[in-house]
C-alpha positions, 0 to 999 in steps of 0.5 A, spaced: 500 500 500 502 506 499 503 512 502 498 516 501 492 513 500 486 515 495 480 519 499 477 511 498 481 507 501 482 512 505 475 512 508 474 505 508 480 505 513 477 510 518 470 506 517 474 500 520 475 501 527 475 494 531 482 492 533 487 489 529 492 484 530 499 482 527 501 475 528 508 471 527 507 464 525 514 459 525 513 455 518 515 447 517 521 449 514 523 455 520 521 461 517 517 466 520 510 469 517 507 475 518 500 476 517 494 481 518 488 481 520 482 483 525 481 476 526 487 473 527 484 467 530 480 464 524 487 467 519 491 462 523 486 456 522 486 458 515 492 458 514 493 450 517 487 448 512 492 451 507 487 456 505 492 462 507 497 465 503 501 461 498 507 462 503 504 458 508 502 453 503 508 451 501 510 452 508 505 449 513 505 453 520 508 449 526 506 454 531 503 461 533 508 465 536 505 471 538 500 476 537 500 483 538 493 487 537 493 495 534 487 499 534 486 500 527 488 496 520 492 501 519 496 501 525 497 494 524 499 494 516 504 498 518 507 494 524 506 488 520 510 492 514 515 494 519 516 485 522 516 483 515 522 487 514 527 484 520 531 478 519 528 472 523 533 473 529 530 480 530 523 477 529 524 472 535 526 478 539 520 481 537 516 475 539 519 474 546 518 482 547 511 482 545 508 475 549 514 475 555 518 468 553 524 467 553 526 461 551 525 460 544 
């Protein structure tokens, strides 16, 4: 998404004002995803059915790490562009961060 949204968009994010969650699940293969959604419960059970996104169908999620609420779309489109930009090592620092573990 860029930057500066259309007067559209822009309304229709405005108009969304239930909370919005950022999630991290570790794949089979190891990898981290980062996904977003305002409910990140049914996106998750997606994602192990094999409807999710195409990464995590090539890559089945093992577990969920951690999830973070955001008051809007938004808010949480921007922290889950900001994770998807940090190495895995980062992003289990971010994980320890937002659920209080320390052993991951």
């Amino acid at each position: 998404m860029s930057k500066h949204l259309g007067g559209l968009e822009s309304r229709k994010l405005a108009a969304d004002n239930r909370p919005w969650f950022v999630y991290l699940l570790e794949c089979r293969n190891g990898q981290i995803y980062t996904g977003v959604s305002p409910d990140y419960e049914r996106r998750v059970a997606d994602h192990r059915a094999g409807k999710g996104a195409a990464f995590t169908r090539i890559n089945p999620p093992e577990r969920l790490l951690a999830v973070k609420e955001f008051a809007d779309k938004r808010e949480a489109m921007r922290a889950e562009a900001q994770v998807k930009r940090l190495r895995r090592q980062q992003k289990i620092a971010l994980v320890k961060d937002w659920t209080g573990l320390r052993d991951l």
